[in-house]
C-alpha positions as CSV (number, residue, x, y, z in Angstrom):
1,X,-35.1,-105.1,196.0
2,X,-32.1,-105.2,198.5
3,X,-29.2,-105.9,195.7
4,X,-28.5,-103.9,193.1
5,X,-28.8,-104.0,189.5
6,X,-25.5,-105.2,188.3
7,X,-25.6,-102.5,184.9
8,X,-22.4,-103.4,182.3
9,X,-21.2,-100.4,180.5
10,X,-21.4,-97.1,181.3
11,X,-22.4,-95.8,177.8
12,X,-25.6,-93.8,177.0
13,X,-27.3,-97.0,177.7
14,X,-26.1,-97.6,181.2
15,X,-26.6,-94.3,182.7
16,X,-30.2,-93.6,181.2
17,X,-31.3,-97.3,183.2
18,X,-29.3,-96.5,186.3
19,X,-30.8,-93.0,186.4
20,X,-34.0,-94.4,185.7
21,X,-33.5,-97.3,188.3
22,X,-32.7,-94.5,190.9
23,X,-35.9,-92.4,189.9
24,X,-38.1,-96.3,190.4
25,X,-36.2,-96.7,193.9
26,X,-34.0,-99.6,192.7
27,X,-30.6,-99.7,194.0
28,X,-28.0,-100.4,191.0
29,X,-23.9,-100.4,190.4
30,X,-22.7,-99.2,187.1
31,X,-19.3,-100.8,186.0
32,X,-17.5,-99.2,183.1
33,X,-14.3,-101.6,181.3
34,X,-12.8,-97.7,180.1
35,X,-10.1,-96.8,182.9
36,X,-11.2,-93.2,182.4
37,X,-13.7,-91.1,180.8
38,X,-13.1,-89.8,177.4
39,X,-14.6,-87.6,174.3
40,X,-16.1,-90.3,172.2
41,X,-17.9,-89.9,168.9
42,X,-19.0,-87.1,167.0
43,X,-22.5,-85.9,166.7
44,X,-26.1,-87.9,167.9
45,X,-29.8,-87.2,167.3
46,X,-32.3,-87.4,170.3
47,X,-35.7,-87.7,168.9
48,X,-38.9,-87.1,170.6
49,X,-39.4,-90.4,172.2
50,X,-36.0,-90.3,173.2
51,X,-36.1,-86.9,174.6
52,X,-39.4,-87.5,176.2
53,X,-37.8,-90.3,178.5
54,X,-34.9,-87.9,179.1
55,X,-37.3,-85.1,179.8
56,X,-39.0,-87.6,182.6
57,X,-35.7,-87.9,184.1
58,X,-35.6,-83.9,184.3
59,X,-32.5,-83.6,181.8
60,X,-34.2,-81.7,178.9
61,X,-33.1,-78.6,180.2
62,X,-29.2,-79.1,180.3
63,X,-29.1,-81.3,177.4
64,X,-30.5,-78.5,175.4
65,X,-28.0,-76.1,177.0
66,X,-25.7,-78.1,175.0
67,X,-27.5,-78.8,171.7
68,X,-29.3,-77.2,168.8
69,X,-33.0,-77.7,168.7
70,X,-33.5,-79.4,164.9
71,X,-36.2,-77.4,163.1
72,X,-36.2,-79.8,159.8
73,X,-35.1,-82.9,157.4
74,X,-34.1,-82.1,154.2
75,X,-33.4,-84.6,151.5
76,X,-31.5,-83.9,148.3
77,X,-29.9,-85.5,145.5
78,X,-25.9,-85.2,144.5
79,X,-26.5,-82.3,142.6
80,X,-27.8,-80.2,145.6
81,X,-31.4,-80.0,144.3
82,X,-34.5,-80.1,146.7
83,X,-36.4,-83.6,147.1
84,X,-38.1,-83.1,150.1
85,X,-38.7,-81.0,153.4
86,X,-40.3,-82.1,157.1
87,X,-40.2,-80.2,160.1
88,X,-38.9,-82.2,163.1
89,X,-39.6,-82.1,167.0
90,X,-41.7,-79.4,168.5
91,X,-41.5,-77.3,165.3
92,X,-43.7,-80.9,163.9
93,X,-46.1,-80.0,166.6
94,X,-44.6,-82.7,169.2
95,X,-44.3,-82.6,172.8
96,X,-40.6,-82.9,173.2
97,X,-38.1,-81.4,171.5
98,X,-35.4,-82.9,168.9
99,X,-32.3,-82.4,169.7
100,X,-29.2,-82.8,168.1
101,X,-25.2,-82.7,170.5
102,X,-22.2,-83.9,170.5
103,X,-22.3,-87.6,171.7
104,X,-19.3,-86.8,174.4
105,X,-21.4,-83.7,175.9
106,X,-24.9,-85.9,176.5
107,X,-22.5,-88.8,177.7
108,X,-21.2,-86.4,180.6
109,X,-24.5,-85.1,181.6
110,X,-25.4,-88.2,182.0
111,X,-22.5,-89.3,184.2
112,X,-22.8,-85.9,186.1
113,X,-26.1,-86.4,186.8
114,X,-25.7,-90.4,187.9
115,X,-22.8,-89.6,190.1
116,X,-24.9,-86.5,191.6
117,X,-27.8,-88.9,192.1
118,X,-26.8,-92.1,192.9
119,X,-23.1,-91.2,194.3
120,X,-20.0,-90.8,193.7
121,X,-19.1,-94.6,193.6
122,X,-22.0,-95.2,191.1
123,X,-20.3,-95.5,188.3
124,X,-17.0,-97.9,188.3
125,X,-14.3,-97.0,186.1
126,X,-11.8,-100.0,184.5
127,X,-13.9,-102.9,185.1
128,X,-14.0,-104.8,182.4
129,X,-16.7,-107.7,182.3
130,X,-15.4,-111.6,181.6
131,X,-17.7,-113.4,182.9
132,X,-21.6,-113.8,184.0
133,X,-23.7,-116.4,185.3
134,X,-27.6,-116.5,185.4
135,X,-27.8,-116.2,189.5
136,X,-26.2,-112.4,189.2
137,X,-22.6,-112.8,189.5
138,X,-20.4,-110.6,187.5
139,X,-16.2,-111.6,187.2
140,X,-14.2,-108.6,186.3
141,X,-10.6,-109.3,184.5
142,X,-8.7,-107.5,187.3
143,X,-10.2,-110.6,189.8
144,X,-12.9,-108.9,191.2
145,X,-16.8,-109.9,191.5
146,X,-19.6,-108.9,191.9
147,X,-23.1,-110.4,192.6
148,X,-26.9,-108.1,192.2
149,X,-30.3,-109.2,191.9
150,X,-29.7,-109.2,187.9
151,X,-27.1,-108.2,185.5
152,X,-27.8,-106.4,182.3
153,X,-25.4,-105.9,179.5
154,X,-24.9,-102.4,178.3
155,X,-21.6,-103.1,176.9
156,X,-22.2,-102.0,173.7
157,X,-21.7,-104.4,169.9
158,X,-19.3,-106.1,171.6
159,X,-20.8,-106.7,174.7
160,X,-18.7,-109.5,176.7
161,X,-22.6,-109.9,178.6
162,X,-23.8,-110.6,175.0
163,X,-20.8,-113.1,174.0
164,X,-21.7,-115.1,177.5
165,X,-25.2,-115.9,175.9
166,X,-24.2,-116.5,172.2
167,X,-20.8,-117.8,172.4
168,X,-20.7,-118.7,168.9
169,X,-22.7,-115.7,167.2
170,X,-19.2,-114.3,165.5
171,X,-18.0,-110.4,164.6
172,X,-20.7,-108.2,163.6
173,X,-21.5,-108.2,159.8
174,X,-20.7,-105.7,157.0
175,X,-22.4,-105.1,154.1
176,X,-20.3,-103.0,152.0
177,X,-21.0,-99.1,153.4
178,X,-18.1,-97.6,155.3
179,X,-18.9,-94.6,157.0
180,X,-16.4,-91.0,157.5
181,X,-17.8,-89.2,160.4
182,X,-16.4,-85.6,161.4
183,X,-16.6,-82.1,162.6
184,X,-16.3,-79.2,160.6
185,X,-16.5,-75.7,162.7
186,X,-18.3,-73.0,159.9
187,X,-21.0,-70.6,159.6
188,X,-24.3,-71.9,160.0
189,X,-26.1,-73.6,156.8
190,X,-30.2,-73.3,155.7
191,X,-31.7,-72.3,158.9
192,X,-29.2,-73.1,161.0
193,X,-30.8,-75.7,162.8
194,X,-31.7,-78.0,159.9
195,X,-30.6,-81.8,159.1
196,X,-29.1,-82.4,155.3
197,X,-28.8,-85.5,153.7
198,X,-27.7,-86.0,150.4
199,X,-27.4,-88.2,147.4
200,X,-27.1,-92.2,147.4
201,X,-24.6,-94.9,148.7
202,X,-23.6,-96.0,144.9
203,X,-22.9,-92.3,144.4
204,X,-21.9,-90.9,147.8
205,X,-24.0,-89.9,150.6
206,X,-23.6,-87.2,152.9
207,X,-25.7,-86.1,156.2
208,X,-25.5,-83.1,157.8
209,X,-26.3,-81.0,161.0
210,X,-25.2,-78.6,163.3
211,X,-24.2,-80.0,167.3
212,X,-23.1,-77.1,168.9
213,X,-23.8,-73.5,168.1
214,X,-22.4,-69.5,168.6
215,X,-18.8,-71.0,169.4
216,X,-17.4,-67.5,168.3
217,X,-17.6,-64.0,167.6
218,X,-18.5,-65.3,164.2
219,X,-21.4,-67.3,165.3
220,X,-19.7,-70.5,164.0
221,X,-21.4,-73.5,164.8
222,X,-20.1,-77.3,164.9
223,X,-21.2,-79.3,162.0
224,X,-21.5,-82.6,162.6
225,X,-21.7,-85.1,158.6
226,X,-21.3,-88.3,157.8
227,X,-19.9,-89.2,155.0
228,X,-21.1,-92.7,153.2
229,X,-19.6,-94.9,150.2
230,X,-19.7,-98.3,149.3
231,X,-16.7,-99.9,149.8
232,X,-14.8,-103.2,150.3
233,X,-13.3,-101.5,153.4
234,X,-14.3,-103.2,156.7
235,X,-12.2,-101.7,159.6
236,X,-12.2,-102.1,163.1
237,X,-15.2,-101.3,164.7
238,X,-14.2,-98.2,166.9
239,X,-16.2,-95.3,167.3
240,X,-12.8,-93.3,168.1
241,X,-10.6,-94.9,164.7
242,X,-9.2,-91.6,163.1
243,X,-10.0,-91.2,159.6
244,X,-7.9,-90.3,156.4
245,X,-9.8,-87.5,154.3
246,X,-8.2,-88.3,151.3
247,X,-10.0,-91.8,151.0
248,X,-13.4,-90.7,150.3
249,X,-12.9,-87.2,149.8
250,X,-12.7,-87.5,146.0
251,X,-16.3,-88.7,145.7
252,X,-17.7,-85.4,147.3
253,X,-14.9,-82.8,145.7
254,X,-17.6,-81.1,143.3
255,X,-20.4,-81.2,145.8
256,X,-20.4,-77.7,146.0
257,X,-24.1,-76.2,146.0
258,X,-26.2,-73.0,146.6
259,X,-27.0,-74.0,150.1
260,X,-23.3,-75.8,151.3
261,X,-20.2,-76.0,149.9
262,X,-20.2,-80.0,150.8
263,X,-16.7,-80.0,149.6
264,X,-15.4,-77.0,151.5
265,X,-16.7,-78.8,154.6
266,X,-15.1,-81.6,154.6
267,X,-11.5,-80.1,153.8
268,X,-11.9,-78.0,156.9
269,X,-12.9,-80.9,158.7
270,X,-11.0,-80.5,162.7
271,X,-11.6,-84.3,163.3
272,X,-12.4,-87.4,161.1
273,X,-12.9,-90.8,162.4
274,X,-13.9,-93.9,160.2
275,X,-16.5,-96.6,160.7
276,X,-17.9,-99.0,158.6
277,X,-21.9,-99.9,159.0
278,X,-22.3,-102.6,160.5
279,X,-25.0,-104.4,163.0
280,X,-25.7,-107.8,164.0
281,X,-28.9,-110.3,162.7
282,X,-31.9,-110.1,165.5
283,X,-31.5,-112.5,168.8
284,X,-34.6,-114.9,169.2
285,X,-34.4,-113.6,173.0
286,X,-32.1,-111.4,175.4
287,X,-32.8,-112.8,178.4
288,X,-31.7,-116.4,180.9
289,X,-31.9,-116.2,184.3
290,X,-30.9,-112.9,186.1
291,X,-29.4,-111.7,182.8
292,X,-30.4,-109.3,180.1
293,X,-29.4,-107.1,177.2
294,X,-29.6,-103.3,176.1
295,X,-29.2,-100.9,173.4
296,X,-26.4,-101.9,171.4
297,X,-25.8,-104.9,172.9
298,X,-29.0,-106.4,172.6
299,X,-29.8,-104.9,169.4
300,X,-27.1,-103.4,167.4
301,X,-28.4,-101.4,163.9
302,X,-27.2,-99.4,161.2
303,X,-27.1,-95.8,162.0
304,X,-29.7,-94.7,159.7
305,X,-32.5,-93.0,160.6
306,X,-31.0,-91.0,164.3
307,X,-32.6,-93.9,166.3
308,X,-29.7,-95.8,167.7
309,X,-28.9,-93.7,171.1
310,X,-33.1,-93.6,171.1
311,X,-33.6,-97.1,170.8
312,X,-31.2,-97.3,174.5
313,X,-33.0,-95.2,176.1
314,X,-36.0,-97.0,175.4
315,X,-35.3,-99.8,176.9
316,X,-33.5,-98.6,179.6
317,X,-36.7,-97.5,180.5
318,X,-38.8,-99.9,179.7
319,X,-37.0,-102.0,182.2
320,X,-36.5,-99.9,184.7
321,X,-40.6,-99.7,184.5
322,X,-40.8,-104.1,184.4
323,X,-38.7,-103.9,187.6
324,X,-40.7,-101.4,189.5
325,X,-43.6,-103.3,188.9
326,X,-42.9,-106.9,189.2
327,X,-40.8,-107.9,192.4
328,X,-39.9,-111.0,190.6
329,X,-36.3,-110.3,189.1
330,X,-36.4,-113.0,186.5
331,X,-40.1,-112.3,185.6
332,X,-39.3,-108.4,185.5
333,X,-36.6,-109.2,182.9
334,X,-39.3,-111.3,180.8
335,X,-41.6,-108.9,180.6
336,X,-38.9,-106.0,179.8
337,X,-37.8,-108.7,176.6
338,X,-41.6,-108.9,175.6
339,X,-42.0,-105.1,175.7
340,X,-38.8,-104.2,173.7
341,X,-37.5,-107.4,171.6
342,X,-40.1,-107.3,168.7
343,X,-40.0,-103.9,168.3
344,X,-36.1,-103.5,168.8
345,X,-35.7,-106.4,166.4
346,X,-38.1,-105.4,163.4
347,X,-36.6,-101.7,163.6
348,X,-32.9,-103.6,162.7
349,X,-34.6,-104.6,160.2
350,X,-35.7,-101.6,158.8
351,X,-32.8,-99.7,159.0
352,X,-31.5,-102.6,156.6
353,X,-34.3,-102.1,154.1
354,X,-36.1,-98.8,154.4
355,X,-34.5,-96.2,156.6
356,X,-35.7,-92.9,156.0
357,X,-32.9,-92.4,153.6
358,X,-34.5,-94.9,151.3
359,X,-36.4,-91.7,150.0
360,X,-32.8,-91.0,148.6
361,X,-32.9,-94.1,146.8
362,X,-36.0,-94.2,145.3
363,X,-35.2,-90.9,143.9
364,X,-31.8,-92.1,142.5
365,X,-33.3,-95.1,140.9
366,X,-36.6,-93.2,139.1
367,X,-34.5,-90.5,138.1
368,X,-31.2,-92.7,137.0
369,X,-29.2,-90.6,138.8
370,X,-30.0,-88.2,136.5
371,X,-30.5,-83.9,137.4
372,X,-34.3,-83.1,136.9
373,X,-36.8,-80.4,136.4
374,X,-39.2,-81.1,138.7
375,X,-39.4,-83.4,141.8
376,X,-42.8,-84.0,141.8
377,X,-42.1,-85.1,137.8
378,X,-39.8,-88.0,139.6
379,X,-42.0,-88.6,143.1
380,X,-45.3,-87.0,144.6
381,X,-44.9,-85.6,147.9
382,X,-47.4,-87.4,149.2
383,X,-45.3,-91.1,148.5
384,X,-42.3,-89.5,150.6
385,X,-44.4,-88.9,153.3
386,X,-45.6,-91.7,153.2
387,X,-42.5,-93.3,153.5
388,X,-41.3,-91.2,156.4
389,X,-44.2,-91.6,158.5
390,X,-43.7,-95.4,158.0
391,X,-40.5,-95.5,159.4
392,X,-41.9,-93.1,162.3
393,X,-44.3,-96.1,162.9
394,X,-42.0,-98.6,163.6
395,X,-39.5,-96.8,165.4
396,X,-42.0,-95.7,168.0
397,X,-42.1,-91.9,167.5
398,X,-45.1,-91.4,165.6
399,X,-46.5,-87.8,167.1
400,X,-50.5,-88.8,168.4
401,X,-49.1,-92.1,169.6
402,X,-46.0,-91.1,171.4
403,X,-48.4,-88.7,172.8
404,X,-51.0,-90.9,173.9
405,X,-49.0,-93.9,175.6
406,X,-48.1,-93.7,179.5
407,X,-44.9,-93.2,180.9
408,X,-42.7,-96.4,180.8
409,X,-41.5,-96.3,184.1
């Protein structure tokens, strides 16, 4: 393939598919609308499939440099008490690790490791896309082109790429959950490398995890929660929009419980940003011509269930493997949208309907909300399994499969 892959957005999305186009030996230009690189987000989960692609690309190793290996799940209600337990990654007997960092340290191995691959002048800062046409071509708003052998938007939920093919598709829609995400620096909680999540959207919901550990003398570790109401609030959708404490804050003031003062944590909180849960109804296809979408572009989801970043580096995969194989650009892109589109599209779905938090709110409704005895008087064990494993299905990272299928690329 003599031109390069023309890759919008230089997200987690973009520089998984151009490191994997490099590690295929398919040339590829990365352009980036940001004028610079900043800190974005707070805290994001790499599960095993995700972390097996990104151990294929040799980045396991300085990813976990940065991040604290997740042991276990833990789910409880809003009074602190235990509903259920799962161990996670390697400590569930996978391959691959899970891994749990701050967004802005994975994004700048990632751009390290594309600008130490590929070249400095991979990756082009303050482009920002305008225009595409189905032979290639790129316009950028400062006048510039660009023309590749295919152009594939990266450019996140409000990818300009996306807007080209579905003109009239509208703002992304909101359901009535706004999300508080922060950092809290504080001495390490349960084993110190375990995910929380607690109580229910009608009542508050919190989830929990440490991103970055032994940041003092103290052993203080970066604690990464979301926090999650229902509300009538629908703000911008910006991953870096600060966040007033005092707007959700009273729903979690008596969280206080034997394993995390909940309420403690988010007073100390060094950073809040807000964001309201959003994603966008499934395309019937992501692909015309030379053109394609990924990750959040393509398939935008609530953030329930750790899968979004995963879900990216799927397919950024996926097609880097479609255009190793097939020659034919337009066919390569065809098979990548048969490969990922289903699967992308009926996990959107689920995050809608049963996310692994829904064990949260089957437990809420059978108990009314109520402080109980016994969890196994309320659920078995054996039904929330049940229900996690399920999810594991459709997302892709269910252990003996993940295990038995071939490399994507």
């Amino acid at each position: 393939m003599a031109d390069p892959v023309l890759v919008i957005g230089g997200g987690i999305g973009g520089l998984t598919l151009a490191l994997s186009l490099h590690q295929a030996g398919i040339p590829c230009k990365v352009f980036e609308a940001a004028p610079a690189v900043k800190a974005l987000g707070v805290g994001v989960n790499l599960l095993p499939h995700g972390m097996r692609e990104l151990t294929e690309l040799g980045l396991q190793e300085k990813i976990a440099a940065v991040a604290v290996e997740t042991q276990e799940l833990r789910f409880y209600n809003r009074y602190g008490q235990f509903i259920f337990r799962e161990a996670r990654g390697r400590y569930a007997g996978y391959e691959w690790p899970q891994l749990s960092t701050h967004r802005a340290d994975l994004h700048q191995i990632l751009l390290d490791e594309t600008r130490g691959r590929l070249g400095a002048d991979a990756v082009v800062l303050n482009k920002k896309c305008i225009s595409v046409s189905e032979d290639g071509k790129v316009g950028f708003e400062d006048g510039g082109a660009a023309a590749g052998s295919c152009v594939i938007g990266c450019d996140g939920i409000h990818s300009a790429v996306r807007k080209q093919l579905f003109p009239g598709e509208g703002p992304p829609g909101y359901q009535g959950i706004n999300m508080w995400r922060g950092t809290t620096r504080m001495k390490p909680f349960l084993t110190g490398a375990s995910m929380a999540t607690a109580g229910w959207l009608e009542v508050g919901k919190l989830v929990i995890y440490p991103i970055r550990k032994d940041l003092d003398a103290q052993g203080r570790q970066l604690i990464n929660w979301v926090a999650e109401i229902q509300s009538p609030r629908n703000v911008m959708q910006d991953w870096n929009l600060g966040g007033k404490i005092e707007d959700f804050y009273p729903v979690f003031e008596k969280w206080s419980f034997d394993w995390l003062d909940c309420a403690a944590m988010l007073r100390n909180a060094e950073q809040v940003l807000e964001y309201p849960m959003v994603d966008r109804d499934p395309l019937p296809y992501w692909t015309k011509g030379r053109i394609t979408l990924l990750g959040d572009a393509a398939h935008p989801m609530y953030p329930r269930g750790s899968n979004g970043a995963g879900q990216a580096i799927l397919d950024a995969r996926a097609l880097a493997g479609c255009l190793k194989r097939n020659s034919n650009v337009p066919g390569a892109l065809q098979d990548y949208e048969t490969a990922r589109l289903k699967a992308a599209n009926d996990l959107v779905l689920m995050n809608r309907a049963n996310p692994p938090d829904a064990i949260l709110r089957e437990v809420w409704k059978r108990s009314g909300d109520k402080p109980y005895a016994r969890i196994d008087d309320v659920i078995s064990n054996a039904e929330l399994a049940a229900m996690s494993e399920s999810y594991k299905r459709v997302a892709g990272f269910e252990r003996d499969s993940l295990a038995r299928r071939g490399s994507l690329v």
